[in-house]
N, CA, C and O atoms as CSV, one atom per row, in Angstrom:
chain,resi,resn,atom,element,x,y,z
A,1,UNK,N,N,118.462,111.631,64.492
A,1,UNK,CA,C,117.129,111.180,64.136
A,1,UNK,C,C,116.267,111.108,65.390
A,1,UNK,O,O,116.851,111.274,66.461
A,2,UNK,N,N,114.860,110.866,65.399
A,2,UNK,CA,C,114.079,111.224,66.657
A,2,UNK,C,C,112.631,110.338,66.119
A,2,UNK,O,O,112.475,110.036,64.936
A,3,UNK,N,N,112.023,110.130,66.780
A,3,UNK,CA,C,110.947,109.001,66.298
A,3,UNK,C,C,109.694,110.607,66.018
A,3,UNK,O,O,109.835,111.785,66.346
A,4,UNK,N,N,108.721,109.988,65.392
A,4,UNK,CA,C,108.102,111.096,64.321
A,4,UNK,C,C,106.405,110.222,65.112
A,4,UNK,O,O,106.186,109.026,65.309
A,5,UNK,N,N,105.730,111.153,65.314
A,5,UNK,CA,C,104.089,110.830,65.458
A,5,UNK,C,C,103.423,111.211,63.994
A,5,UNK,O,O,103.514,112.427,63.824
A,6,UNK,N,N,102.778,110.540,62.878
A,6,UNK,CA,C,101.777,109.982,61.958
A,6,UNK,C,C,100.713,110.164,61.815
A,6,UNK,O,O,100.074,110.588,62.778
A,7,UNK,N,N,100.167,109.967,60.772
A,7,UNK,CA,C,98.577,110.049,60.640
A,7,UNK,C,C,97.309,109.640,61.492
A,7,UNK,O,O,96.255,110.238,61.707
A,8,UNK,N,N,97.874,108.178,61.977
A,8,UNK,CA,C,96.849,107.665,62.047
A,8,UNK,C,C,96.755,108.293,63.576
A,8,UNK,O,O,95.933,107.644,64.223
A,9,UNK,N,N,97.347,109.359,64.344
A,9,UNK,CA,C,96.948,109.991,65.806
A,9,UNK,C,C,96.290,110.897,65.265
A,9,UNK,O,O,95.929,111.658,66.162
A,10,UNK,N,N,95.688,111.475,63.629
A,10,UNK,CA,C,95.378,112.274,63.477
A,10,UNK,C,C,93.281,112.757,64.086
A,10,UNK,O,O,92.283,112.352,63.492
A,11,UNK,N,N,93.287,113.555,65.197
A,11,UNK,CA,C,91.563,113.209,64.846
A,11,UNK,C,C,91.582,111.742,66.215
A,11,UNK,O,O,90.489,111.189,66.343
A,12,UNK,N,N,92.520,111.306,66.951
A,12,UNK,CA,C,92.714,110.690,67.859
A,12,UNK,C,C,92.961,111.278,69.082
A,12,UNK,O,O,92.244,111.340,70.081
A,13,UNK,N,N,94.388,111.821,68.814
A,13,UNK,CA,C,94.951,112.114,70.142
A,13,UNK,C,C,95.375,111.750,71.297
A,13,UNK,O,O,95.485,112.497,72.270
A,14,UNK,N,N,95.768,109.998,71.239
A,14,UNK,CA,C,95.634,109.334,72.521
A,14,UNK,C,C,96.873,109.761,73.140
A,14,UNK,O,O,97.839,110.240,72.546
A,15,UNK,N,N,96.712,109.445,74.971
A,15,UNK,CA,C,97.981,110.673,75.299
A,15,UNK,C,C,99.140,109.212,75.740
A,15,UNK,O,O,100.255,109.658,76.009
A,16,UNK,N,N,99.090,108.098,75.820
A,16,UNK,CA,C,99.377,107.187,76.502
A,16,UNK,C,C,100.839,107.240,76.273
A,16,UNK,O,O,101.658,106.845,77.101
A,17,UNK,N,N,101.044,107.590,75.472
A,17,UNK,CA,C,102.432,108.128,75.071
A,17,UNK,C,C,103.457,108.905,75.954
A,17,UNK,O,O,104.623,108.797,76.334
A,18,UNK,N,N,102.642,109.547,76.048
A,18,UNK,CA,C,103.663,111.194,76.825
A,18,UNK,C,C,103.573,110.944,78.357
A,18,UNK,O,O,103.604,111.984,79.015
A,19,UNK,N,N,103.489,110.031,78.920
A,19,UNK,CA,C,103.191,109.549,80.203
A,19,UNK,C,C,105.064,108.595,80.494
A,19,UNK,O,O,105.884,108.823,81.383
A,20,UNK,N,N,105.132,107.672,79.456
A,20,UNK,CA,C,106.443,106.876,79.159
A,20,UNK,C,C,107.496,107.718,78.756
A,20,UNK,O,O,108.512,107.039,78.605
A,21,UNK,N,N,107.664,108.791,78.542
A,21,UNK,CA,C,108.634,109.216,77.827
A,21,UNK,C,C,109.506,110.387,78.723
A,21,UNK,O,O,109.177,111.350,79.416
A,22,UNK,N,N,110.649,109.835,78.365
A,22,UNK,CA,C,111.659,110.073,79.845
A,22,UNK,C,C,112.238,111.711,79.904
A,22,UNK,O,O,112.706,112.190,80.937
A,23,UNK,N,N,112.091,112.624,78.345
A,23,UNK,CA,C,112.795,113.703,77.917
A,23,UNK,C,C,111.529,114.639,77.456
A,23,UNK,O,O,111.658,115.650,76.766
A,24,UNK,N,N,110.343,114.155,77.930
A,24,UNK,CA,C,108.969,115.114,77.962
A,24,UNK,C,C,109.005,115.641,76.198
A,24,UNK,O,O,108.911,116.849,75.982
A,25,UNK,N,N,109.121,114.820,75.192
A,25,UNK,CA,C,109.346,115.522,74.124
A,25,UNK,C,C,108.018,115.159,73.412
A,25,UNK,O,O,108.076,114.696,72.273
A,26,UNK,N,N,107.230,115.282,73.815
A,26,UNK,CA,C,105.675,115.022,72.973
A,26,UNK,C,C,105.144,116.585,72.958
A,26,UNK,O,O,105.297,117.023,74.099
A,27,UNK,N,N,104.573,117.594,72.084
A,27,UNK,CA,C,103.816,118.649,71.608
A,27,UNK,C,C,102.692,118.466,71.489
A,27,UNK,O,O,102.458,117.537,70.716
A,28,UNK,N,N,101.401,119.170,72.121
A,28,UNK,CA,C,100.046,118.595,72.317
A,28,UNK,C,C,99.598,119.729,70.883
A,28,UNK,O,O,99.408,120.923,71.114
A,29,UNK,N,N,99.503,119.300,69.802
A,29,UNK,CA,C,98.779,120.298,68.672
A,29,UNK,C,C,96.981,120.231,68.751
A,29,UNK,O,O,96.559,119.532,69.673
A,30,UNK,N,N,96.132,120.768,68.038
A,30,UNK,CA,C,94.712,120.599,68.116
A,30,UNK,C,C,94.687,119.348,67.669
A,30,UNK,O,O,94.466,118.666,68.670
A,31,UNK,N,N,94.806,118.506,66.550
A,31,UNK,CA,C,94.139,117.466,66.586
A,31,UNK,C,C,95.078,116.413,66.417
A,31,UNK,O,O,94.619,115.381,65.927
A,32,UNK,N,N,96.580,116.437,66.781
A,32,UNK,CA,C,97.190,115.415,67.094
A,32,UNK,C,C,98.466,115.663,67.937
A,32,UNK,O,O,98.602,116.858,68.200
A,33,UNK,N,N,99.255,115.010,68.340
A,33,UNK,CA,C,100.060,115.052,68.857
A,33,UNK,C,C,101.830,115.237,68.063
A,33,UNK,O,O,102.148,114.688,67.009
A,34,UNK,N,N,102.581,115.966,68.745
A,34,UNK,CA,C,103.979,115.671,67.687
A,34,UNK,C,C,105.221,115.789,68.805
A,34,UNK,O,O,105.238,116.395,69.876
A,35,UNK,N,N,106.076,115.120,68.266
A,35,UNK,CA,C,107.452,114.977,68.926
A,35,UNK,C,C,108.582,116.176,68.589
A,35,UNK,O,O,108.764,116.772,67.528
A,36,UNK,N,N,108.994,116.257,69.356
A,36,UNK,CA,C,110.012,117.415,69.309
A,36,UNK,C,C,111.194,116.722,69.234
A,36,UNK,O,O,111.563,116.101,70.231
A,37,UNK,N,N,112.231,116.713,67.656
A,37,UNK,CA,C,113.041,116.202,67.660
A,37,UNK,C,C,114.504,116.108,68.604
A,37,UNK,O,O,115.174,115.197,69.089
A,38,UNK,N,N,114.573,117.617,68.556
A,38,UNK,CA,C,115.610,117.976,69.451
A,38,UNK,C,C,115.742,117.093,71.214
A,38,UNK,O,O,116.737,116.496,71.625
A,39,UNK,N,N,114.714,117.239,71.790
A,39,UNK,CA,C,115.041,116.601,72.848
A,39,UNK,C,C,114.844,115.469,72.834
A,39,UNK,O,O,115.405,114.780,73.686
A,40,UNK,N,N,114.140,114.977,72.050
A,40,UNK,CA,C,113.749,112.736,71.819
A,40,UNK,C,C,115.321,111.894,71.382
A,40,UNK,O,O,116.142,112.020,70.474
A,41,UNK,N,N,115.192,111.132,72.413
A,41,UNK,CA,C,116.563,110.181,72.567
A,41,UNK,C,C,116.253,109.161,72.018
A,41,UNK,O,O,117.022,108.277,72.396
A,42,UNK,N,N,115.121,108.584,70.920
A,42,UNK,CA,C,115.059,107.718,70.435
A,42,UNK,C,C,115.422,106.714,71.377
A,42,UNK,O,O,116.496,106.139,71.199
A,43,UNK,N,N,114.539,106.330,72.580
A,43,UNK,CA,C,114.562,105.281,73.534
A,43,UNK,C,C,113.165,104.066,73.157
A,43,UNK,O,O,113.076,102.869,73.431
A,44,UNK,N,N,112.087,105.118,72.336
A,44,UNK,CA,C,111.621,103.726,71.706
A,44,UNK,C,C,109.954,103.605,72.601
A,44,UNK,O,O,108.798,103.318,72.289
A,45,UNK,N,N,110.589,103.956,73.663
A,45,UNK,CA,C,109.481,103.538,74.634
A,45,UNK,C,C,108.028,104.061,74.369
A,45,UNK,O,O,107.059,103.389,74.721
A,46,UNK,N,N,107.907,105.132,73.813
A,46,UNK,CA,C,106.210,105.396,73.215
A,46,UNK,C,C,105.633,105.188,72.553
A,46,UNK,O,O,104.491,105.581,72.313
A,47,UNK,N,N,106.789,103.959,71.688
A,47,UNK,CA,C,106.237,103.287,70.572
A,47,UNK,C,C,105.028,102.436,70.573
A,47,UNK,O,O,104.033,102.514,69.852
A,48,UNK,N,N,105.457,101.181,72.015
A,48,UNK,CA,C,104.485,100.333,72.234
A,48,UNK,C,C,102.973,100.476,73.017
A,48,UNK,O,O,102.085,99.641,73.193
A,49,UNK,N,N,103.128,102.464,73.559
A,49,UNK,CA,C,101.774,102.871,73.872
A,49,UNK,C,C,100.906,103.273,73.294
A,49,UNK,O,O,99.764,103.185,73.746
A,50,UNK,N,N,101.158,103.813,72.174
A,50,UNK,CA,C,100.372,104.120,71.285
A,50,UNK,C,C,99.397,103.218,70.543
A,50,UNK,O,O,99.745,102.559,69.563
A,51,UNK,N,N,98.259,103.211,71.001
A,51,UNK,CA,C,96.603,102.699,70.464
A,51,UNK,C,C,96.952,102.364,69.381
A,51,UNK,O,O,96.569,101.211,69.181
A,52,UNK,N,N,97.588,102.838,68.401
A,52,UNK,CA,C,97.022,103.142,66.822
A,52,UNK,C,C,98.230,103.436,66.102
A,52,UNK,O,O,98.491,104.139,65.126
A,53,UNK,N,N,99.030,102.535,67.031
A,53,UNK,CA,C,100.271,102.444,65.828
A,53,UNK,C,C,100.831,103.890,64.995
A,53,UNK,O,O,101.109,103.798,63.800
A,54,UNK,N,N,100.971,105.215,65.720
A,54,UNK,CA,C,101.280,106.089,65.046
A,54,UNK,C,C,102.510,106.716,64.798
A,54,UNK,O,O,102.760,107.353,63.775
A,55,UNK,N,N,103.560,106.468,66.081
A,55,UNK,CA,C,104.747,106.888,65.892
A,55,UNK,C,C,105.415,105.223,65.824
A,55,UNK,O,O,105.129,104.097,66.233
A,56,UNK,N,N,106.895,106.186,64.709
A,56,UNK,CA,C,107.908,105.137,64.225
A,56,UNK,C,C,109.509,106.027,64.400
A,56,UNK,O,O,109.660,107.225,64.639
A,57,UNK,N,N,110.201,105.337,64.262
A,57,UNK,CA,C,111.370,105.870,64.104
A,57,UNK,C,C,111.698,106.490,62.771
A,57,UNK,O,O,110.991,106.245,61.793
A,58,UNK,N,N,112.634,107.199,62.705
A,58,UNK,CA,C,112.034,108.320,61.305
A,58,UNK,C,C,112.636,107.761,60.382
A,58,UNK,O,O,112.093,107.915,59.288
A,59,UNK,N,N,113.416,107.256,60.387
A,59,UNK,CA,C,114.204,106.300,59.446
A,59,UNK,C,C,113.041,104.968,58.796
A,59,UNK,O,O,113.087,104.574,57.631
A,60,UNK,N,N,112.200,104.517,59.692
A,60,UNK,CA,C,111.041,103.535,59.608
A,60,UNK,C,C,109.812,104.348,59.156
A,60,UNK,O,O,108.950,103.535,58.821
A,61,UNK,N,N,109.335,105.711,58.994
A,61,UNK,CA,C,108.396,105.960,58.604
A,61,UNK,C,C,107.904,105.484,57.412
A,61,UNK,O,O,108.722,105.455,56.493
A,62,UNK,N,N,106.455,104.986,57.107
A,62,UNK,CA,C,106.052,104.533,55.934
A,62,UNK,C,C,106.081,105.569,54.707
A,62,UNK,O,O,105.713,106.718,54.951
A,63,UNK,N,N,106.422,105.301,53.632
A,63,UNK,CA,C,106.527,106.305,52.511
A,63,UNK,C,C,105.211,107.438,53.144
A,63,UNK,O,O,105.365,108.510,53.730
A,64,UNK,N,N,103.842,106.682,52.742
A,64,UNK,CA,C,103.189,107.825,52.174
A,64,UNK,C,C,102.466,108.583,53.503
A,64,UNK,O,O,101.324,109.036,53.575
A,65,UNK,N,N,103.726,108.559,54.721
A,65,UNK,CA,C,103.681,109.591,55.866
A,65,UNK,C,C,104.813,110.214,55.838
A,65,UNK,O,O,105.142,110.743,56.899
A,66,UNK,N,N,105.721,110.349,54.694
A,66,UNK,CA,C,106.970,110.915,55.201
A,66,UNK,C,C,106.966,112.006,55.393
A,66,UNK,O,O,107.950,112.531,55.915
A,67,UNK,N,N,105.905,112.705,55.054
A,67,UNK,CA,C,105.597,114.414,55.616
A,67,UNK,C,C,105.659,114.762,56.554
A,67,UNK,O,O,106.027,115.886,56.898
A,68,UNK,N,N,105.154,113.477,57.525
A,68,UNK,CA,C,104.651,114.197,59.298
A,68,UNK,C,C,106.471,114.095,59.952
A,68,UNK,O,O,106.475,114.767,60.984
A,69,UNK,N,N,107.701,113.595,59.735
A,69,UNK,CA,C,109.032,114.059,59.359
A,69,UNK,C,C,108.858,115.198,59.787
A,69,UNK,O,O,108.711,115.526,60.964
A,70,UNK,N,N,108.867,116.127,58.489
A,70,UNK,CA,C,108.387,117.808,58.615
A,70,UNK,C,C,107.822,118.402,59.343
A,70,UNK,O,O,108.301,119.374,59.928
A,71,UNK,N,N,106.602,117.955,59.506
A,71,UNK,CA,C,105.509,118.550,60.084
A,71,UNK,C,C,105.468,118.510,61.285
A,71,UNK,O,O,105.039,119.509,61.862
A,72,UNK,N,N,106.005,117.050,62.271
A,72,UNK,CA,C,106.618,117.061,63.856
A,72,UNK,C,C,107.574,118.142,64.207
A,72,UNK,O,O,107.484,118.912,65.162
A,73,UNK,N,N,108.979,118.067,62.836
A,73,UNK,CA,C,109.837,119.714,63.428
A,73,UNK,C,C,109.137,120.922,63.774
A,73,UNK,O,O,109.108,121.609,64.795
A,74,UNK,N,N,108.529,121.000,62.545
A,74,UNK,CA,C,107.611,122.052,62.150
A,74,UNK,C,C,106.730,122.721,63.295
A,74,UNK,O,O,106.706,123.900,63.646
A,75,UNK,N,N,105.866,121.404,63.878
A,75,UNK,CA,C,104.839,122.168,64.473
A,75,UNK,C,C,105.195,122.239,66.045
A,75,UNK,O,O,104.720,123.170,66.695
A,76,UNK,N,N,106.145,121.133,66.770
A,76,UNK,CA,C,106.733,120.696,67.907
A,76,UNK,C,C,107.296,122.166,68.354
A,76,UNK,O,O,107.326,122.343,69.572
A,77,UNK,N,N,107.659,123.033,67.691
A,77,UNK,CA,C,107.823,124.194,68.705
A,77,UNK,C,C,106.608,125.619,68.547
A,77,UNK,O,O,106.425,126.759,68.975
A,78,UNK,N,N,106.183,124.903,67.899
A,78,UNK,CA,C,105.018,126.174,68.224
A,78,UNK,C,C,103.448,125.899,69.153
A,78,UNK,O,O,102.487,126.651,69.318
A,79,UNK,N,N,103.660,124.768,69.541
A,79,UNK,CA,C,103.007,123.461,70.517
A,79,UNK,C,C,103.603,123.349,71.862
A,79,UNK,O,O,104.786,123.098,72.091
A,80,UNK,N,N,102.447,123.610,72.938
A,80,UNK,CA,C,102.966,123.341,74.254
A,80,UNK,C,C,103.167,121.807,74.529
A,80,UNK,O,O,102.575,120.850,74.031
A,81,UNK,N,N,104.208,121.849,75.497
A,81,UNK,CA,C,104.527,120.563,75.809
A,81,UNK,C,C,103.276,119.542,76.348
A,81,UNK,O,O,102.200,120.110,76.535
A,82,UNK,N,N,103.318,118.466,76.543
A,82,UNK,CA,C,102.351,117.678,77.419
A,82,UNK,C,C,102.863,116.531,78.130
A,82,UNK,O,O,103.240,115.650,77.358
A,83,UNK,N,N,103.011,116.231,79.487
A,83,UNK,CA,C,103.696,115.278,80.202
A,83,UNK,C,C,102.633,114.271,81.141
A,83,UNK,O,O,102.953,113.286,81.807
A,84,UNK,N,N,101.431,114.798,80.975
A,84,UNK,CA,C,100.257,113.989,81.543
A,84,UNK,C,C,99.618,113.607,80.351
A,84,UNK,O,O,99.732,114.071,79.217
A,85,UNK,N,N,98.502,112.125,81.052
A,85,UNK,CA,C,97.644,111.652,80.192
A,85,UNK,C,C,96.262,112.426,80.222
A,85,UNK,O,O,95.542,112.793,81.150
A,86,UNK,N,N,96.196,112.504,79.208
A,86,UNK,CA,C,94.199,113.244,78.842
A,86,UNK,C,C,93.044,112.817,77.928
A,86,UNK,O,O,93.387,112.279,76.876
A,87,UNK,N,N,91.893,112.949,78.126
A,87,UNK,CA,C,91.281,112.069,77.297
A,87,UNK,C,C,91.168,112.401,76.527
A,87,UNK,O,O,90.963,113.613,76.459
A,88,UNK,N,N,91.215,111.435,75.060
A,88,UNK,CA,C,91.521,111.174,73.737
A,88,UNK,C,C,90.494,111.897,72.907
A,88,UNK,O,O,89.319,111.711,73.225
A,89,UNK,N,N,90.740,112.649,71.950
A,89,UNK,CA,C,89.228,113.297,71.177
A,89,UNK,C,C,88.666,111.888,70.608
A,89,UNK,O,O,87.570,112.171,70.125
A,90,UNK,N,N,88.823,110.975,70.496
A,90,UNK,CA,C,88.476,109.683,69.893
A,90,UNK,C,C,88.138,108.309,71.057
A,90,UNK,O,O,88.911,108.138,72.000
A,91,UNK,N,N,86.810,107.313,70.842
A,91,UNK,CA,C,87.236,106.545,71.893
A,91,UNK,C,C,88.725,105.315,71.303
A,91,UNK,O,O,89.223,105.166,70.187
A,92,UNK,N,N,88.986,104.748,72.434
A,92,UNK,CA,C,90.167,103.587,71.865
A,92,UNK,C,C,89.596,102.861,70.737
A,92,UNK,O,O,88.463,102.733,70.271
A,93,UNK,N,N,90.943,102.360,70.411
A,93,UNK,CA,C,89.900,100.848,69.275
A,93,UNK,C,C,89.195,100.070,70.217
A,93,UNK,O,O,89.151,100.013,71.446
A,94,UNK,N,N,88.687,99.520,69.325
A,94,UNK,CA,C,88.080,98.250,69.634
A,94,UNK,C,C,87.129,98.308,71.162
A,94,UNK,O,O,86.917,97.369,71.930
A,95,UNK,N,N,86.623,99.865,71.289
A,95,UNK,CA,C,85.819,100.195,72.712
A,95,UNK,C,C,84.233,100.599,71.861
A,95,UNK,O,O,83.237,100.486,72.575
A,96,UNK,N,N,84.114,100.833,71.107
A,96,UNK,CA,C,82.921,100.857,70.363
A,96,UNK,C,C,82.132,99.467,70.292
A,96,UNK,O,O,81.076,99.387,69.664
């Protein structure tokens, strides 16, 4: 199992994530971000950077995201990697 990035990075993009993460397994797609199962050690740690609450452990995904599951395998190798932070297509919460 491998922790899964969600909707709500959708149209976000925050990178704060892929900065913590020890096995570089974050995929920069156009309008969100996805994890590449294969190399994610489920260490947890990009959980608590994420703005907007988007990645979970896949076992913890909320029902009516269980797609992005799929859609992280799916799109994580046809997506270049990303190991730096960049600015967000969105501002943070609560910066408006």
């Amino acid at each position: 199992m491998a922790h899964v990035v969600t909707s709500p990075c959708f149209g976000c993009k925050y990178t704060d994530c892929v900065t913590v993460c020890p096995t570089d397994c974050f995929r920069e797609g156009e309008q969100m971000l996805y994890i590449d199962p294969e190399p994610c050690i489920d260490c947890g740690m990009c959980v608590a950077e994420c703005p907007v609450e988007a990645i979970f452990y896949e076992k913890d995904v909320p029902a009516e995201w269980k797609d992005f599951i799929a859609l992280n395998a799916e799109m994580a190798p046809k997506c270049p990697p990303i190991v730096t932070q960049k600015a967000p297509l969105a501002a943070p919460p609560g910066s408006v």
